[in-house]
C-alpha positions, -999 to 999 in steps of 0.1 A, spaced: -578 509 580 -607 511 557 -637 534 560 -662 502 571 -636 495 598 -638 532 609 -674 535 611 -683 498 624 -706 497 590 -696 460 569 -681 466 541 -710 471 511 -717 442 484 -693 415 501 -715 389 503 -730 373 468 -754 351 490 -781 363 515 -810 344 530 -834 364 539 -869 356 561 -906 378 565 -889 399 591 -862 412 563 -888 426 541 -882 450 520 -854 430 503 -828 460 492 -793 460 479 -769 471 498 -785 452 527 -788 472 559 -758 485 584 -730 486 553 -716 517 543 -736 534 508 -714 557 500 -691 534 480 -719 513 469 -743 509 442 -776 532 446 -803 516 467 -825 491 453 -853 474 470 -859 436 451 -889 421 445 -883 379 449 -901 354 424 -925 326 423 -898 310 441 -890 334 464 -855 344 450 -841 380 433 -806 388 422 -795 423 423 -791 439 388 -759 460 400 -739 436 421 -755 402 411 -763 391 443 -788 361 453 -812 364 479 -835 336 489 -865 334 507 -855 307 542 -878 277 542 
């Protein structure tokens, strides 16, 4: 069994997709309720002109929902 199992955290970093609305602010990486402590560090993302960031440790999108 592995430790996100154990703890009822998801795993960290599985998806490479998120969209994300006004409630989800900040945007961070690893997103909230997955277990840190196998993860990159914490870093909050700041989306563009077209309301999209990518994570500069796991590469994953987030977009802004229309």
């Amino acid at each position: 069994m592995n430790g996100s199992a154990q703890n009822g955290n998801r795993q960290p970093n599985a998806a490479r997709h998120y969209e994300l609305g006004p409630a989800d602010r900040p945007w961070r990486c690893p997103m909230p309720g997955t277990s840190q402590w196998n993860s990159h560090p914490l870093v909050y993302l700041h989306p563009d002109e077209h309301g999209k960031a990518r994570c500069p440790y796991c590469s994953a999108d987030f977009v802004l929902k229309s």
